[in-house]
N, C-alpha and C positions, 0 to 999 in steps of 0.2 A: 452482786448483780447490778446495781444500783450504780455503784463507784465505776464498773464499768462503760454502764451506760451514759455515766458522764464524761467519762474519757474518751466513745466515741464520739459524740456531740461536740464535746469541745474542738475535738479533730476538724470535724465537718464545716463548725461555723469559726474557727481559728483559716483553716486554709484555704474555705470557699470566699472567706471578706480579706485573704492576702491575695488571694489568686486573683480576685476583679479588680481589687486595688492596684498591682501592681505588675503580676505575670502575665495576666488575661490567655492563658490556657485553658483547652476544652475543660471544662468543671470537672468530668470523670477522671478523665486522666491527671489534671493537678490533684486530684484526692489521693489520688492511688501511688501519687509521686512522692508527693511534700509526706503524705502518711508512713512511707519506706525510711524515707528522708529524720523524721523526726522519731522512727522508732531504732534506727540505727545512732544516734544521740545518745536516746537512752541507754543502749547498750553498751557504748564506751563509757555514759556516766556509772553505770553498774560496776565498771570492769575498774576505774576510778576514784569513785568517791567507795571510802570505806564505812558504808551507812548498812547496816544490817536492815533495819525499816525502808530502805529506799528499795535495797537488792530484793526485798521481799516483797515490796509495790511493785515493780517491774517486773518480778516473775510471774507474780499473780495475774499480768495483763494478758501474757500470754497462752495462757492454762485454761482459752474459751473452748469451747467446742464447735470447730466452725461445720463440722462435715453434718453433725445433727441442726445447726440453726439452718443452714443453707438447704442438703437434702432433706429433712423434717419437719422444715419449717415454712422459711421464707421462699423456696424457689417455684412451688406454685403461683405464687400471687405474684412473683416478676415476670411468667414467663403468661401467665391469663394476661395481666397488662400491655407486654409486648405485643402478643395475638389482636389484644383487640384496635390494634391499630393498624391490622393489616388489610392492604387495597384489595377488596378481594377480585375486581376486574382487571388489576397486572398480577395477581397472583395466579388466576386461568389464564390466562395470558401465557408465564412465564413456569408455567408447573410442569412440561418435559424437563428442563434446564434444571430446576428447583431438585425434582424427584430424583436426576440422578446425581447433580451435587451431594445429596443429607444423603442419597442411599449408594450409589456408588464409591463416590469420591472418598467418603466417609470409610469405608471398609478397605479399598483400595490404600488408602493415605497410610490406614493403622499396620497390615500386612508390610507394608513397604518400608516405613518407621520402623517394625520390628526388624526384620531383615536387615536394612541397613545399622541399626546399632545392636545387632548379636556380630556384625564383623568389628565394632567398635568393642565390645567387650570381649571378643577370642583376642586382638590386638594387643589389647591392655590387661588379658587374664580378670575381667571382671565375676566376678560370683550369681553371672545371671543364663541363665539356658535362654533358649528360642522362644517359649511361650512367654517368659516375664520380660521380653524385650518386646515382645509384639504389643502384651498387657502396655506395655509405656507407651505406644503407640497409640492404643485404645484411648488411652490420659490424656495425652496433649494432643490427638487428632480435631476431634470434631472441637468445631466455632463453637464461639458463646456469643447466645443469644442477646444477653445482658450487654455485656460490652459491645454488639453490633447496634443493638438499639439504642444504649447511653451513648456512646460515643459519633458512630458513622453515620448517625443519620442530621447530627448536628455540624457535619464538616461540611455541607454544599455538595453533595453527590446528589446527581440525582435521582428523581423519583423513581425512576425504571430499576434505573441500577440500584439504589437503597431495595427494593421491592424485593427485587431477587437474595441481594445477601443476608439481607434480615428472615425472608422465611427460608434459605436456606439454612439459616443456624440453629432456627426455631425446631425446625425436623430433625437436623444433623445428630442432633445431643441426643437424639432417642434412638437413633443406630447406634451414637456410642455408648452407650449407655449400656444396650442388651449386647453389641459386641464384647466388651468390660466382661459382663456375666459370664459369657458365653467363654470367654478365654481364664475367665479365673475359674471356672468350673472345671477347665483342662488341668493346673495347675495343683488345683486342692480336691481333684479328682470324686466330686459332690456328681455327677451324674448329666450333669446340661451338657449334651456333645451333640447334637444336631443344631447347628444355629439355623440352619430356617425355620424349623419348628417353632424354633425359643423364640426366633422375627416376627414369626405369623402369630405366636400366642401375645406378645409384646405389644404389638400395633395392633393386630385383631381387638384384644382386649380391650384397649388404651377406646380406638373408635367407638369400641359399641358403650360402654362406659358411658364414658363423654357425652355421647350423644343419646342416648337413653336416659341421663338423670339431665344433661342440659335440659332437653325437651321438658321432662316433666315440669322441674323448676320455673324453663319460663314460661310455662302454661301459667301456672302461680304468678308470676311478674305482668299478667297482660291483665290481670284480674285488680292490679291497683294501680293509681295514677303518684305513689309518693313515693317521690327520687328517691330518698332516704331507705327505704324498703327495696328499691332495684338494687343497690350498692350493697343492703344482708344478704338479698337473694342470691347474687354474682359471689359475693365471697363464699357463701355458702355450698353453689354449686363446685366451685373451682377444689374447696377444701375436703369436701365430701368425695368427690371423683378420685381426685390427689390418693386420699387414702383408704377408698376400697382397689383401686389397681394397685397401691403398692402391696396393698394385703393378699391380691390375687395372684400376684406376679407379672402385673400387665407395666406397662408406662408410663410411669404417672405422669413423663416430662411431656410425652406425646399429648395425653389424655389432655393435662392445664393448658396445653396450646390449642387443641380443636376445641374446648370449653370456650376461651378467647374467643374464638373467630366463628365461634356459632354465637352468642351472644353477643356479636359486633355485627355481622349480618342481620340476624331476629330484631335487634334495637334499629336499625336502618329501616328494617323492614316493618315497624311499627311507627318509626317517625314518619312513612307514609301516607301511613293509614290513619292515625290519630293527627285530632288539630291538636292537643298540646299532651308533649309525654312530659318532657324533662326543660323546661322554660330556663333556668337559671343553668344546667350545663349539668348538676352536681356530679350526675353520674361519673362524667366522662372527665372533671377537672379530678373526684376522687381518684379516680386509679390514673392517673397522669402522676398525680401529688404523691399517692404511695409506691406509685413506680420510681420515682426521680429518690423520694426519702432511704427507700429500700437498697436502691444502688448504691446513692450515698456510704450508707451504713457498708453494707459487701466490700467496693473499695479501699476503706479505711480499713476494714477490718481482714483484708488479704495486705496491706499495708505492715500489720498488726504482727502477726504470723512470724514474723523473722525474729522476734522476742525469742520464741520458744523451740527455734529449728535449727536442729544440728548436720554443722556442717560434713559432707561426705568427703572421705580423700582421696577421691578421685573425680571431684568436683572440677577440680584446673584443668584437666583435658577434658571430660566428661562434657562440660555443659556446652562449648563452643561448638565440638563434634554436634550432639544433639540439636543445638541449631540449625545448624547445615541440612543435616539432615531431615527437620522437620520443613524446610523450604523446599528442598526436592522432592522429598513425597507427596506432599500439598503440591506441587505443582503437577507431578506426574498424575496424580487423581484428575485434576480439574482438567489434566489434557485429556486423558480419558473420556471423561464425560460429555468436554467440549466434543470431542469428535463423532461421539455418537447420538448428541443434541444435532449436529447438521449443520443445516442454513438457517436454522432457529436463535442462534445466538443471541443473546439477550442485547440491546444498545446498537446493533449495527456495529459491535467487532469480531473482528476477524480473529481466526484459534489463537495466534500469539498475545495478542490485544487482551483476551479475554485471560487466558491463562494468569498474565502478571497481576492483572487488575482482582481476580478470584484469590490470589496466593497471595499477596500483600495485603490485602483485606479481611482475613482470616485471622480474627483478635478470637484469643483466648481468654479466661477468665473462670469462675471460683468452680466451674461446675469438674476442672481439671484438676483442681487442688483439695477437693473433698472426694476423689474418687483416687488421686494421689495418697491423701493421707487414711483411708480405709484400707489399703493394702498393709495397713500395720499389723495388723488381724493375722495374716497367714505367708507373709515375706522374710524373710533375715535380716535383721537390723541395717546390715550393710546395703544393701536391696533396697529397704524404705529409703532410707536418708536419697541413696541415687533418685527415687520416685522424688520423692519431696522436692531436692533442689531441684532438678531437669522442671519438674511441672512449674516452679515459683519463678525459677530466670524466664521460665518459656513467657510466662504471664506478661512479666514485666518487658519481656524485647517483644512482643505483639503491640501490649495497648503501647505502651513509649514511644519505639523504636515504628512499628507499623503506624500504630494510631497517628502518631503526630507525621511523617510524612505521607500519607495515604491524600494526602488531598493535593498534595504537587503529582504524587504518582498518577490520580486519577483528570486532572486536568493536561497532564504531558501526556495522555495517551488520548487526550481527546484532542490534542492538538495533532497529533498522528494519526488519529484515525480524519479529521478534517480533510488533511493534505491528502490523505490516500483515498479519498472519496473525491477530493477534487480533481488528481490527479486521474482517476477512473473517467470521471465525464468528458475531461480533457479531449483523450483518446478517443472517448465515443464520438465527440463531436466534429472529431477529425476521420 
């Protein structure tokens, strides 16, 4: 454990002091690059150098358990972090647009992902039916919140538009999530086959949760004035809720996200009130610091993962198709949604405007590859391996491939939308 924990760190502070020195790429994504980068090294040195002590260091790198550090671990305290950073006056603002992104788009995207890659596996005689292609869908649909908030709100998008896709991703993961459920329960025929039910029990639970132990907790938190004591209470709340909904079968991803943002509201709502809560900041630079260290670590450690992951053979067509096709369904949901959002459009764009800017902005990340590599449980070898690569390439052509041009994407459509707002008054004034 220990050896490990030096091997991430070294990652973090090796790429983070190459990456300013010389590449000057978003922080997140040089992690998640140079750590691919440098664990595909290893593996040629493995394949190379004839050192039995080496092949055995390198195997062992890869032999973590990311699906328990991530879902049993750490993914509460990134996703309370992210929460507590949300505006909550552009998030009522922008919560039609929001609520059917995470709840339409979401179901919509996964349905259509499935459909379109079960004609990708009749084409190619793959070893998967209808429901475990949809299940993939489930995997790589819905945004991650982590990557929306490491990455996209550090490129110059603005506030409106950050507002929207970040609490869309926030929500998004807890449709997919119980969607997930609700389709492997088809597959390994366990008894969940009403998905609104398992929605209503999911979110129902997750809310009252959240918001029943948040309350009590920061009744506790108003009762002392030491920063230090609001940062046990806050982890305390997030970690406690986390794991009575997983234990009830509620949301816990839901549950860490309204814990956030009722605890970012209530602390707002006592810097009001009080002359002095939190003077020096601690509260609020702590979960900034463990947010930033905690991604760190996630990116390295999906970096990592290719140590230990075996290639499918039908990886060479397989994964290109899977791309395509997770661009067309992400799209066709958010057209959906747009459509039924109206003239609420978030930014003042127009349904084409919005659609590319929603689809290309749609970064994946770990929550698709621990929900990837649990399908190991009850899939066919040949089956997994398909989950694992589709969900790791998807990773990587999101934050790379999306991450790093999203910010020309989103500036050339604001230069489109200018002309075409200009060109609207034009007319009027003629």
């Amino acid at each position: 454990m220990l050896l490990f924990l030096i091997v991430i760190l070294a990652y973090i502070v090796i790429i983070g002091t190459l990456n300013e020195r010389v590449f000057k790429l978003q922080s997140d994504i040089a992690l998640i690059f140079f750590s691919l980068i440098f664990s595909v090294i290893l593996l040629i040195a493995k394949l190379i150098v004839p050192d039995p002590v080496l092949k055995d260091l390198i195997g062992r790198l890869g032999e973590f358990e990311f699906r328990e550090y991530l879902m049993d671990g750490m993914l509460c305290f990134m996703l309370f972090a992210g929460a507590s950073k949300v505006n909550m006056g552009k998030f009522r603002k922008n919560l039609r647009p929001i609520a059917l992104l995470a709840l339409l788009t979401t179901v919509l995207s996964s349905f259509l992902y499935g459909g379109l890659f079960y004609l990708v596996a009749l084409a190619f005689r793959l070893p998967m039916d209808f429901w475990m292609c949809v299940l993939l869908g489930c995997v790589v649909s819905p945004t991650d919140p982590i990557a929306a908030t490491g990455i996209l709100s550090k490129i110059g998008l603005s506030k409106n538009v950050c507002s929207v896709i970040e609490n869309e991703s926030l929500f998004n993961d807890g449709t997919g999530v119980t969607l997930f459920i609700f389709v492997r329960s088809l597959i390994v025929h366990s008894g969940e086959s009403n998905f609104a039910i398992l929605m209503i029990k999911e979110i129902g639970g997750a809310f009252a949760v959240a918001l029943g132990v948040s309350f009590v907790l920061f009744s506790v938190m108003k009762m002392t004035r030491n920063p230090v004591r609001y940062i046990m209470i806050s982890l305390l709340d997030v970690a406690s809720v986390y794991m009575i909904c997983e234990h009830f079968g509620f949301s816990g991803v839901i549950a860490s996200v309204v814990c956030g943002m009722f605890f970012s509201y209530c602390m707002d709502r006592m810097k009001r009130t009080a002359t002095v809560v939190d003077p020096e900041h601690y509260y609020g630079d702590f979960w900034e610091i463990l947010e930033s260290i905690l991604n760190s670590v996630l990116f390295v450690m999906i970096g990592l993962l290719v140590l230990n992951m075996k290639l499918s053979v039908h990886a060479l067509f397989v994964v290109p198709a899977a791309l395509l096709i997770l661009l067309l369904s992400r799209g066709a949901g958010v057209w959906v949604s747009s459509v039924l959002t109206g003239r609420k459009i978030p930014g003042n764009y127009n349904l084409k405007e919005f659609v590319i800017l929603m689809t290309w902005s749609a970064l994946k990340g770990g929550l698709s590859m621990a929900l990837a590599i649990e399908t190991a449980e009850y899939l066919p070898e040949a089956v997994y391996r398909i989950f694992t690569n589709v969900a790791y390439v998807t990773i990587f052509f999101t934050v790379l491939v999306q991450g790093l041009s999203i910010k020309k994407v989103y500036f050339a459509l604001e230069k489109h939308k200018a002309e075409r707002l200009s060109a609207r008054t034009g007319k009027a004034a003629q």
